[in-house]
N, C-alpha and C positions, 0 to 999 in steps of 0.2 A: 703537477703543473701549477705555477703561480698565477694566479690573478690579479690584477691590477685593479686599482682602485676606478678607475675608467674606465677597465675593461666589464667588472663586475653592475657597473650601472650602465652600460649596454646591456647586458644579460638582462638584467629587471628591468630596464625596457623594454624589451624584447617581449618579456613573458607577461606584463604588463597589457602590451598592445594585442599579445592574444589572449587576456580574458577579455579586454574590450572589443574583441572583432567575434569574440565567441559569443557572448550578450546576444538575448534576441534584443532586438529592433523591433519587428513589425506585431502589431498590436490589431486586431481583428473583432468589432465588435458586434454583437447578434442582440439586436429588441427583444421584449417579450409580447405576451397579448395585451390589449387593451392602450397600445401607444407605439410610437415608429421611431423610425434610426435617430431623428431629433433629439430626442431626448439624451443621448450622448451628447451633446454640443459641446455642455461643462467639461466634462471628460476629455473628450474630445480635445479639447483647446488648451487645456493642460497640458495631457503627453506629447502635444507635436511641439510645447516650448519648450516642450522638456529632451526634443530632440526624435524622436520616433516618431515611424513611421504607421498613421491609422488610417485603418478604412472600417466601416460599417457597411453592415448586410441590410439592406433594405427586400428583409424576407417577408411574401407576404402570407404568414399566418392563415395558407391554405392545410395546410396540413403538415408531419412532420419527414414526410419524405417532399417536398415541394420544399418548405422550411431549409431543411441538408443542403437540398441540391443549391439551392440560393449561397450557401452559405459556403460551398465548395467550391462555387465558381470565383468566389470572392478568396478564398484561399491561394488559387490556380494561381491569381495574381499575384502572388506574393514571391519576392527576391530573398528568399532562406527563410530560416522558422518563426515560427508565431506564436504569440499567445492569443487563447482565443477565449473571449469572454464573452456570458452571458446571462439577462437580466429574466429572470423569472421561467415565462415558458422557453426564453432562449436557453436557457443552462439544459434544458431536453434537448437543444436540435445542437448545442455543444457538445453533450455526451456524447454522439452519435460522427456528428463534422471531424471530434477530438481524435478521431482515428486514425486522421490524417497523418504519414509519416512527416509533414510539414508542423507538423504541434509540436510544441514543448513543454507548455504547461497550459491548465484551466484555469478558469476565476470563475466562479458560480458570487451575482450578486444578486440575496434574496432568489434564490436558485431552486429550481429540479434539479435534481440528479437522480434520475433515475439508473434502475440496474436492469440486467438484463429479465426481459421475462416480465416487467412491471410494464404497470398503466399511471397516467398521474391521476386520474378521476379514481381508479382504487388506492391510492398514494392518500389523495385528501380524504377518502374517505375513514379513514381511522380517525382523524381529528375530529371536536366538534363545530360543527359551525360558526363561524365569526356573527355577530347581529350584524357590524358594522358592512361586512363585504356588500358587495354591489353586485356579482357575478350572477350574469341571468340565466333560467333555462334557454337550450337552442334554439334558434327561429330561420326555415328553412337553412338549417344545418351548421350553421353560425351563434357563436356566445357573445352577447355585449357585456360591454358592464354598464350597469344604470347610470345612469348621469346623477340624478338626484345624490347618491352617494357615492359618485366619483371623487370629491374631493375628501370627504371626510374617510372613505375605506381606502382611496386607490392613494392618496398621495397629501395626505393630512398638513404634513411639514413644506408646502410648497405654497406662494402666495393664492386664492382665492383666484383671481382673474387668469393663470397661469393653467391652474386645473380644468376654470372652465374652457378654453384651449383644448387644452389635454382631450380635455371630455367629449370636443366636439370632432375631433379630428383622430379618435381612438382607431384604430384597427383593429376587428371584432376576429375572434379565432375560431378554424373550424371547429366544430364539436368532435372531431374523427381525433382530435389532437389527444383528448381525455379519455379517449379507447384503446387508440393505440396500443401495441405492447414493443416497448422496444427491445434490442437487440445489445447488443455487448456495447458495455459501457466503458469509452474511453478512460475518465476517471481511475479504471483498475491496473492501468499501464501508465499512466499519466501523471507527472506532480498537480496538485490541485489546491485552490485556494477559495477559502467560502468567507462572505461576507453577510452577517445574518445582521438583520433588521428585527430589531428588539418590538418595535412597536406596530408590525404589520397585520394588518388587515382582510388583507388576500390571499398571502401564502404561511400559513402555519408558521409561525416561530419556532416550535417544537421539532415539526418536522423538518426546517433548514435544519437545525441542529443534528439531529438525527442521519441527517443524509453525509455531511461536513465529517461526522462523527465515526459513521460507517465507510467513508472514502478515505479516509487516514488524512484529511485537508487539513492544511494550515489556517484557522479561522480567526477572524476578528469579528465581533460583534461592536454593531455602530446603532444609538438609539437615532430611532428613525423610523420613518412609513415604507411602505412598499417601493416607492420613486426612492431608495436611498442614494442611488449612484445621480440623481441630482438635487436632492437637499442634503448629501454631504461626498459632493463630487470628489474635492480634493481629496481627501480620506480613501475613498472608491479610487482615486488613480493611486495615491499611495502606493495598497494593497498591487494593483497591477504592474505599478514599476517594480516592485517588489518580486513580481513572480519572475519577472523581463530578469530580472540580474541573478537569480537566481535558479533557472530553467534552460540549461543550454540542452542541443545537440551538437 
């Protein structure tokens, strides 16, 4: 059979328009502790000029089945597959949401990844303590993090008035969250992408690496505080369009 020179640039349109109809689109974003959906905004307002479709999990940091289910429902929404990202203690309730036959890939930014059978309070507990972190003992059943060193542990790289913000308007986690033990870690079935923050304060360096490392994840390392995905937001969306073109079902 001949093909024509006009026939053959149909054909590669064709196959063209189905990698682009194959591409996730919809982008699904999970908070961590000590701060809420806001702090995507940056993010946020990138990927939708960038054309895709986001929502944020406005989960509240009851715990990590309370956490899931927030995070499921926000899926259920979704019109074909997703990527679903998450910042700190979200990359825990991502492992878990990640299960979803609706996933295509993970983003862990400054992330848990827990595996199956783990806790993240025995997770940090191989590392040594930061001086800098803020993270308090429980108080009826709830962790803050101290204001006093909220700007300097939780989000160094952010203006001063922005943190103190941050700091007052934090969303405190339950303590059950650091007991936990979870269950099969999406991550094992999943493409996955970690984004480690060189300069954090809260969540072990070491151990992002460690977790990024043992997930087989594509990583990039961005110097920065624990708030990376908003003191180097573009960057952080990068990385996520990145998994979007890269992650089909």
């Amino acid at each position: 059979m001949k093909f024509t020179y006009r026939s053959m640039l149909i054909i590669a349109a064709l196959l063209m328009s189905t990698i682009i109809q194959a591409q996730v689109k919809n982008i699904v974003l999970v908070h961590g502790a000590f701060a809420d959906g806001s702090g995507w905004k940056k993010v946020y307002t990138i990927l939708t000029q960038r054309g895709y479709n986001v929502s944020i999990v406005g989960n509240p940091n009851t715990g990590p089945e309370d956490d899931v289910a927030a995070t499921n429902r926000v899926l259920d929404r979704q019109q074909g597959s997703v990527i679903l990202v998450g910042h700190s203690y979200g990359g825990a309730i991502i492992s878990v949401a990640g299960n979803s036959p609706k996933v295509a890939g993970l983003v862990y930014v400054a992330a848990f990844a827990p595996d199956k059978g783990e806790a993240l309070g025995q997770m940090l507990s191989g590392y040594p303590p930061d001086p800098k972190s803020g993270i308090l003992p429980p108080v009826n059943g709830f962790v803050w993090y101290d204001i006093q060193k909220y700007h300097s542990g939780f989000c160094a790289d952010i203006p001063k008035k922005e943190a103190a913000f941050m700091a007052a308007s934090q969303v405190p986690v339950a303590a059950s969250a650091f007991t936990y033990v979870f269950g099969e870690a999406a991550w094992k079935s999943k493409p996955s992408w970690h984004i480690i923050a060189t300069e954090d304060h809260s969540l072990p360096t070491n151990l992002q690496r460690f977790m990024a490392k043992r997930a087989n994840g594509r990583t990039t390392e961005l110097k920065g505080s624990h708030v990376i995905f908003i003191s180097r937001a573009k960057e952080v969306a990068d990385v996520i369009e990145a998994a979007a073109k890269a992650a089909t079902l």
